[in-house]
C-alpha positions as CSV (number, residue, x, y, z in Angstrom):
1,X,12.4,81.5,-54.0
2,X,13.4,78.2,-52.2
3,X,14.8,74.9,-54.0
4,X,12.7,72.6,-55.4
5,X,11.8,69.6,-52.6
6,X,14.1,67.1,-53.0
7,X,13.5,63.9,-55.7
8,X,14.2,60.6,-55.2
9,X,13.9,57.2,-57.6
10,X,12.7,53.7,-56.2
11,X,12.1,50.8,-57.8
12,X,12.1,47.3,-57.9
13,X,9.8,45.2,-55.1
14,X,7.8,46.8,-52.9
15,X,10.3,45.5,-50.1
16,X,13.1,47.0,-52.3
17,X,11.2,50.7,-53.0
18,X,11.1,50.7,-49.2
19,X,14.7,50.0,-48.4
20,X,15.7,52.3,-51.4
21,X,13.6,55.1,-49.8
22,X,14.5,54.6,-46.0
23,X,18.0,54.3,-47.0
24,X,18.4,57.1,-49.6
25,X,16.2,59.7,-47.7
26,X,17.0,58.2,-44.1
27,X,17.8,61.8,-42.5
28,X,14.3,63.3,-43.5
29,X,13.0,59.8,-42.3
30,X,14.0,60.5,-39.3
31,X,13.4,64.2,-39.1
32,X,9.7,62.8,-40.0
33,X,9.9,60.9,-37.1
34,X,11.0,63.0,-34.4
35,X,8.6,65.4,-35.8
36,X,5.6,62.8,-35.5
37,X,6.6,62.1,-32.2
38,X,7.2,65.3,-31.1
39,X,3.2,66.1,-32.1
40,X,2.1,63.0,-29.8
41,X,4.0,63.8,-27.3
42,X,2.1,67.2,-27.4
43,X,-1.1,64.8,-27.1
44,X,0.3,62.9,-23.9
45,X,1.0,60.2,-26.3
46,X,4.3,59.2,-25.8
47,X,6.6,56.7,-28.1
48,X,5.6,53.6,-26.3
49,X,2.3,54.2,-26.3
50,X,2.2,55.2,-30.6
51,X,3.7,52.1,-31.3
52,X,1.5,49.8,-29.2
53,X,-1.4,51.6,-30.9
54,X,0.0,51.5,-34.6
55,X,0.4,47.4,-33.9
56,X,-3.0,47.7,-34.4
57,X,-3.6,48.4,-37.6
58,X,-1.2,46.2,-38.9
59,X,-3.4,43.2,-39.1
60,X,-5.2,45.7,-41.9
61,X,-2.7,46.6,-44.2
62,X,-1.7,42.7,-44.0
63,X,-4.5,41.9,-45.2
64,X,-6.2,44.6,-47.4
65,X,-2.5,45.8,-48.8
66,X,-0.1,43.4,-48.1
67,X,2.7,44.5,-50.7
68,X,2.4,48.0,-48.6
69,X,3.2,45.8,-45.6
70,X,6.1,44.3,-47.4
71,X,7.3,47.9,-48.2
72,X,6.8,49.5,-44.9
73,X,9.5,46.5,-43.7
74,X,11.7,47.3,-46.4
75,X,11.4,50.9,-45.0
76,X,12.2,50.4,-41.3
77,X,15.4,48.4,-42.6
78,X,16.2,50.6,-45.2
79,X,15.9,53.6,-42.4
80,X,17.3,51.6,-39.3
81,X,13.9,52.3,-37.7
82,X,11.8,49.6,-35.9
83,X,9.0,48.4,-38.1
84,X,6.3,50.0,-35.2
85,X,8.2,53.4,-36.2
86,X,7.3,52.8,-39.7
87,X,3.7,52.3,-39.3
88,X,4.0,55.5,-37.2
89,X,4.7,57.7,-39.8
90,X,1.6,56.6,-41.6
91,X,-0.4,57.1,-38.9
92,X,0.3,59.9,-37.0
93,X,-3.7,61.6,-36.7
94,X,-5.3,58.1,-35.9
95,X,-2.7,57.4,-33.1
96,X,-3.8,60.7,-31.3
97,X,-7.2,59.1,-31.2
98,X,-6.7,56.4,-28.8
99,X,-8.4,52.9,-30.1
100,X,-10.0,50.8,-27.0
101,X,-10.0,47.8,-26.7
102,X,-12.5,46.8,-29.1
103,X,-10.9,49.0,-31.6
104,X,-13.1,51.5,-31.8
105,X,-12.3,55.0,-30.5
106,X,-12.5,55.3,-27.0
107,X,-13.3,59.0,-26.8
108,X,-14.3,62.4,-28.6
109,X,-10.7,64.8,-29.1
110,X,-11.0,68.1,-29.7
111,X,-10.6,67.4,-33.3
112,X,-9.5,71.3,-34.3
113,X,-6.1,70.1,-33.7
114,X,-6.3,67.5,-36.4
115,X,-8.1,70.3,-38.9
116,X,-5.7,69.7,-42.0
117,X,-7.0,72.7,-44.4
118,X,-6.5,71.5,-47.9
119,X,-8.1,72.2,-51.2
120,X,-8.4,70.5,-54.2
121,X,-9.2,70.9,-57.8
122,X,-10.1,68.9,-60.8
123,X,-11.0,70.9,-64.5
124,X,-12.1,69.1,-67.3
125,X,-10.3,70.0,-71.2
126,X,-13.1,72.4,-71.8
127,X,-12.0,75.1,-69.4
128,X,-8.5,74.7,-70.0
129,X,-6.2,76.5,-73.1
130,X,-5.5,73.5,-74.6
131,X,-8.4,70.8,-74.0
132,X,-5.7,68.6,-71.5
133,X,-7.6,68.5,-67.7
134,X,-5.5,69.6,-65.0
135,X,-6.2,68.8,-61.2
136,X,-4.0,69.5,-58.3
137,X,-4.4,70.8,-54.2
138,X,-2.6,73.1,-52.1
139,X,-1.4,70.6,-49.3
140,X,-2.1,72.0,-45.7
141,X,0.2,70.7,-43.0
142,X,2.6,71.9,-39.4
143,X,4.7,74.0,-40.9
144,X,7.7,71.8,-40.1
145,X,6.3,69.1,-42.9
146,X,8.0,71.6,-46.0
147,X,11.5,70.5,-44.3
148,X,10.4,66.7,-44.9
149,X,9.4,66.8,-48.1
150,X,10.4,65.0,-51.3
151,X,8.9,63.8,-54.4
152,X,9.1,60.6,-55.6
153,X,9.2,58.5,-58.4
154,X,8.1,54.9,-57.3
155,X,8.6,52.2,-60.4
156,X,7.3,48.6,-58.9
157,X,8.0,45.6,-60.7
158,X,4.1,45.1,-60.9
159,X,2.2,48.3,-61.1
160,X,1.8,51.6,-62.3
161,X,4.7,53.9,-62.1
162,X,4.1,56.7,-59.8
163,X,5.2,60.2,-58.8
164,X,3.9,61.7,-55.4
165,X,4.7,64.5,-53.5
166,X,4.9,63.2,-50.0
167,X,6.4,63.6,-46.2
168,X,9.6,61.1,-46.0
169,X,8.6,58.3,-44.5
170,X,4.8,58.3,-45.9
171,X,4.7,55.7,-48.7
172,X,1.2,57.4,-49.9
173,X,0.0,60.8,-50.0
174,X,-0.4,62.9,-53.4
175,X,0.2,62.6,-57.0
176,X,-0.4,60.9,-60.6
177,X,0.8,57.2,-62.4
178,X,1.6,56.8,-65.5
179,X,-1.8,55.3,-66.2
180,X,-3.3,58.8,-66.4
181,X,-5.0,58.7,-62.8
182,X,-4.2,61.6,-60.1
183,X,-5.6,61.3,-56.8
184,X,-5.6,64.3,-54.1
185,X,-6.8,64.4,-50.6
186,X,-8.5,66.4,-48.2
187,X,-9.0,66.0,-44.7
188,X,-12.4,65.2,-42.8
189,X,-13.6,66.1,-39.3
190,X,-15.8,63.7,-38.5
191,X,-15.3,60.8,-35.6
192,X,-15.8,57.2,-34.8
193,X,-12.5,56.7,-35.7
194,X,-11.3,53.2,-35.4
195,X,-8.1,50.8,-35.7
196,X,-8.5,49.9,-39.5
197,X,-6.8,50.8,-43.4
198,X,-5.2,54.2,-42.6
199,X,-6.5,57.0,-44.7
200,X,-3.2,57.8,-46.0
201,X,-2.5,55.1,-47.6
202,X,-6.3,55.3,-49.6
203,X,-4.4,57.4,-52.1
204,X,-1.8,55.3,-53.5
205,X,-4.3,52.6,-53.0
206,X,-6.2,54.3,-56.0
207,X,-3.0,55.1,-58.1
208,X,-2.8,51.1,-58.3
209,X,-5.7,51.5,-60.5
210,X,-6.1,53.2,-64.5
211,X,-9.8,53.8,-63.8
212,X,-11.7,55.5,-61.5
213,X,-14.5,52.8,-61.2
214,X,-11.6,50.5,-60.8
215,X,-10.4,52.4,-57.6
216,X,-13.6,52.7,-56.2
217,X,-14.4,49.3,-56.7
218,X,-10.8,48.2,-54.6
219,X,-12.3,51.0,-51.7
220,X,-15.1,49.6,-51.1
221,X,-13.7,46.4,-49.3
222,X,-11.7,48.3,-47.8
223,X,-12.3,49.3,-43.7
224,X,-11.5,52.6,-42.9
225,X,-9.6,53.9,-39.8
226,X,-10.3,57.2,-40.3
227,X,-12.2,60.0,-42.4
228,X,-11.0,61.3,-45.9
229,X,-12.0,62.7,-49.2
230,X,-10.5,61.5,-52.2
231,X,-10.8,63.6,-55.3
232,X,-9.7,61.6,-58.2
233,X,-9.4,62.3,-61.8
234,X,-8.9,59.7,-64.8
235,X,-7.1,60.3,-68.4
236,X,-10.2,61.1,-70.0
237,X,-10.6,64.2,-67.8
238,X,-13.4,62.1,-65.7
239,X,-13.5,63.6,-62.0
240,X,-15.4,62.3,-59.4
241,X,-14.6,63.1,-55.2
242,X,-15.7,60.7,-52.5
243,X,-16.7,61.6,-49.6
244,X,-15.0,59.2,-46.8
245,X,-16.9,58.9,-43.1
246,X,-15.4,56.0,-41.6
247,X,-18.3,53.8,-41.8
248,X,-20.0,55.6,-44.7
249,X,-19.7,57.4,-48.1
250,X,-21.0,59.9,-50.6
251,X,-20.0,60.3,-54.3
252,X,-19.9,63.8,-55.9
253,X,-19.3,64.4,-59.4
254,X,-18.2,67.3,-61.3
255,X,-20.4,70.0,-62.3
256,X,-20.0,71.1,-66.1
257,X,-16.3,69.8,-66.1
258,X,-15.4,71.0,-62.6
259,X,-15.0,69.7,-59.7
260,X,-13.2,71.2,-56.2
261,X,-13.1,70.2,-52.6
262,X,-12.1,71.6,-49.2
263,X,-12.4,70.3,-45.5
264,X,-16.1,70.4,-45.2
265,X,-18.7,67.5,-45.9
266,X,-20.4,68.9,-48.7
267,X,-23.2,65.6,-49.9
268,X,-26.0,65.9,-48.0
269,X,-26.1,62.4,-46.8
270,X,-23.3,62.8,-44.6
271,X,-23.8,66.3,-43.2
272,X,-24.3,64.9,-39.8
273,X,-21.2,63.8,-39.5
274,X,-19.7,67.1,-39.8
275,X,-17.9,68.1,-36.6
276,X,-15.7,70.9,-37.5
277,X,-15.4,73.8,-35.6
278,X,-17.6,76.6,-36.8
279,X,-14.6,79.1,-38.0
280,X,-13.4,76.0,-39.3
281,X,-16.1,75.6,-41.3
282,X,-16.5,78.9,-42.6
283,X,-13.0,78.4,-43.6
284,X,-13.3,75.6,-45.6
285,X,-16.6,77.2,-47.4
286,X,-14.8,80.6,-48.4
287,X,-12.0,78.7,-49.5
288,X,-13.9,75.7,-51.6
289,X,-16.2,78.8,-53.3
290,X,-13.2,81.4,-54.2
291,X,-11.4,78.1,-55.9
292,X,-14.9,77.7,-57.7
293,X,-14.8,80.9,-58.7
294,X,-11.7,81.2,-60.0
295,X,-11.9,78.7,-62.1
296,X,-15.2,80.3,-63.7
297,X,-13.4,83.1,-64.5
298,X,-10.6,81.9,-66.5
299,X,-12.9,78.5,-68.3
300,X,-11.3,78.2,-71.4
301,X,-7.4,80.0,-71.4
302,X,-6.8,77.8,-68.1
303,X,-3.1,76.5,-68.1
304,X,-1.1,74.9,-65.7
305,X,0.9,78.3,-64.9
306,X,-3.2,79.4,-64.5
307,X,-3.8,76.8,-62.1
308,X,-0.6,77.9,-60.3
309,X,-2.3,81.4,-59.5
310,X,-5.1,79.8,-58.3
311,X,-3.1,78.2,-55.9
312,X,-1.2,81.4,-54.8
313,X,-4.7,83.1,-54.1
314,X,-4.8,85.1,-50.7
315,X,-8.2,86.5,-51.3
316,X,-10.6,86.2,-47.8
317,X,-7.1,86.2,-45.4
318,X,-6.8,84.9,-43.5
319,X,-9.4,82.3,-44.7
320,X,-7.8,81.9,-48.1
321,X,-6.5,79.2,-50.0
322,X,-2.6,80.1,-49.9
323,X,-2.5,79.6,-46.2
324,X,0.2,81.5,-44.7
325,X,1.8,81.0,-40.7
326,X,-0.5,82.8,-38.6
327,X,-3.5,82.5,-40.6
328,X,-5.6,80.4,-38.0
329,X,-4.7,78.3,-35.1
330,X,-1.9,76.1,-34.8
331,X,1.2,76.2,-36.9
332,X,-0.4,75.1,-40.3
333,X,0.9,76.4,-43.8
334,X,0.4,75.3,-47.1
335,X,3.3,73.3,-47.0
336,X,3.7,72.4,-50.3
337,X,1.8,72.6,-53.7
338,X,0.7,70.5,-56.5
339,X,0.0,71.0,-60.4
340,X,-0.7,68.0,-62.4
341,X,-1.8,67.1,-66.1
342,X,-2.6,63.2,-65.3
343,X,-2.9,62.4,-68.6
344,X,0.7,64.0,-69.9
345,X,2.5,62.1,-67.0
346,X,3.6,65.1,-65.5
347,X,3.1,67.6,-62.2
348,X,4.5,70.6,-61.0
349,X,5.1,71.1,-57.2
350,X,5.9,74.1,-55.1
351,X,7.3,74.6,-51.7
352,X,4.7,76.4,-49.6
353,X,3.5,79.0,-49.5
354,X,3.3,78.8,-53.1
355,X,2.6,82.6,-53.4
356,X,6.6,82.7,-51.9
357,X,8.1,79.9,-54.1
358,X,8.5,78.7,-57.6
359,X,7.3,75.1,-59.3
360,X,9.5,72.5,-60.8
361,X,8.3,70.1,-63.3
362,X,8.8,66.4,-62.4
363,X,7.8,63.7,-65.5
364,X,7.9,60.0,-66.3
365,X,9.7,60.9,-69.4
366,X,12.3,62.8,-67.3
C-alpha cells in the first residue's frame, strides 16, 4: 500500500487559492508541467507553440469564468510559471488539437491517443446499507499523473467549499462541495474540437452550484472546447449525466436509482458523433455494463468500502474497470480513485490501481 496523495488547504480569493496552491505545491506544479510538455512534445507540439495555442482560450474563461482567470494568475505567480504555462496545464488534450485560424480545429488526430478510460458511478439511498447515495469514478490517466496528484480543499471567500482530487496545477477536475453536489467526468471521443471553455474546468464550474438544474442551467451558456461527460449527483441522491459533444448535448437520467458512465456516447442522439476506436469501444461497453452489474448485485447492503470493490474489479482484463499498466495501449492506469457520499461532505480517494492501494478519508469537518 502507497501513501495517501498528498492534501493541501486554499482559501481566500480566487487569486489567493491560486497563489496558495502554486506556491505550496509548486514542485508537483512543475512536475505537472514538464510532464504536459513532455506529452506535446510527443505530438510535435512544442512549448512555443502550446502556449500560443492556450492564448486562445483565454478570451473564454475571461469571460464565461473570470474568477478562474483571476486564479490561474494567482497560480503562475504563486508557481513562478508564466501565466501561458498555467493555462497549459488546463489544457493539455485541446492543445494537441491544433485550432486554425478561425478557431476551429484544423484537422482530424488519431484521437486513440487522447482515449482517457474512466468510469463513473452514481447510486441512489435505496441500493445502499444505509439510504445515504454514494457516487464516485476510477480516474484513467498516463501513468505518471499518480506522481502529481493531490487533493484539495478549496474554501473561497464567495462559494461553496470544495474538495477535489486533482493533477497539481489543474484548478478543476473531480470531487464534492459542501453543498452536497459531486461531479465526475469522463472523457469523450468525438471531434470538432475548437478554441473555447476547456472541458476541465466544466467540473468545478458545476460544484459552484447546490443543484443540478442550477449547474446545467450555468452550462448551457457556456461554449465548449472540447467533448465531456459530466455525471453529477445532488444531496437528495438526484443523478443525472450529460452527454457533452462540443456543439451539442444529451441528458441521461438514472434508471431505478442508478446511474453509471464510461467513454462511449451512450444517448442516441449523439451516436454519430462517436469516433472511438472499435476496441476502444468495446472497452468502454464491458466496462460501463460489469459496473452496472455490480451494482445490481449488491442493491441494498452497498457501502462506501462496497463501492471501493467495485472500483478494484478486474473482471474482462484487460478491459476491466481497475485498469492496470499494460492493459491497452499507451501508458494509461487508473491513476487514482474516488469514493464520495455528497451529502455527508466527505470522499475517499485511492492511489491507482486501487486493487494495489488503500483509501483515506478527506472531510469538510476534518
Amino acid at each position: 500500500m502507497s501513501a495517501a496523495f498528498p492534501s493541501f488547504e486554499f482559501r481566500g480569493s480566487n487569486h489567493e487559492i491560486g497563489r496558495q496552491h502554486g506556491k505550496q505545491a509548486g514542485e508537483l506544479v512543475h512536475r505537472h508541467l514538464n510532464m504536459a510538455l513532455g506529452k506535446l512534445e510527443a505530438k510535435d507540439v512544442d512549448r512555443a507553440t502550446a502556449r500560443r495555442r492556450a492564448r486562445l482560450y483565454i478570451p473564454f474563461i475571461q469571460e464565461h469564468a473570470p474568477h478562474f482567470a483571476e486564479e490561474l494568475g494567482g497560480l503562475s505567480q504563486g508557481a513562478e510559471i508564466t501565466l501561458e504555462d498555467a493555462y497549459i496545464l488546463q489544457l493539455r488534450a485541446e492543445l494537441a488539437v491544433a485550432p486554425g485560424e478561425d478557431g476551429t480545429e484544423e484537422a482530424a488526430m488519431a484521437r486513440e491517443a487522447l482515449a482517457h478510460e474512466c468510469t463513473t458511478f452514481a447510486i441512489s439511498g435505496k441500493h445502499t446499507a444505509d439510504g445515504i447515495p454514494i457516487s464516485g469514478q476510477n480516474a484513467d490517466l498516463p501513468a505518471g499523473t499518480r506522481d502529481i496528484g493531490i487533493v484539495t480543499k478549496i474554501i473561497p471567500d464567495d462559494k461553496p467549499s470544495l474538495l477535489m482530487l486533482t493533477p497539481a496545477g489543474q484548478i478543476s477536475y473531480i470531487g464534492i462541495n459542501n453543498r452536497g453536489m459531486a461531479v465526475f467526468a469522463n472523457f469523450l471521443n468525438t471531434g470538432n474540437w475548437r478554441a473555447g471553455f476547456p472541458r476541465y474546468l466544466l467540473s468545478r464550474t458545476v460544484l459552484e452550484h447546490d443543484s443540478i438544474d442550477a449547474a446545467l442551467q450555468k452550462l448551457a451558456n457556456i461554449p465548449r472546447a472540447s467533448s465531456r461527460n459530466v455525471l453529477m449527483m445532488e444531496r437528495s441522491g438526484r443523478a443525472v449525466d450529460m452527454e457533452l459533444a462540443v456543439e451539442r448535448e444529451a441528458r441521461l437520467e438514472a434508471e431505478d436509482g442508478v446511474l453509471a458512465h464510461s467513454n462511449h456516447f451512450v444517448a442516441p442522439e449523439l451516436g454519430d458523433c462517436e469516433m472511438s476506436e472499435a476496441d476502444r469501444h468495446h472497452n468502454s461497453c464491458l466496462r460501463l455494463d460489469r459496473m452496472k452489474e455490480l451494482i445490481l448485485s449488491r442493491s441494498g447492503e452497498i457501502t462506501p468500502e462496497t463501492a471501493m470493490e467495485f472500483c478494484r474489479d478486474r473482471e474482462n482484463t484487460p478491459d476491466a474497470i481497475c485498469r492496470h499498466l499494460g492493459d491497452g495501449p499507451g501508458d494509461y492506469i487508473t491513476f487514482a480513485s474516488v469514493i464520495a457520499r455528497p451529502s455527508e461532505g466527505e470522499m475517499w480517494v485511492a492511489p491507482g490501481p486501487p486493487d494495489q492501494h488503500g483509501y483515506t478519508r478527506f472531510a469538510f469537518n476534518m
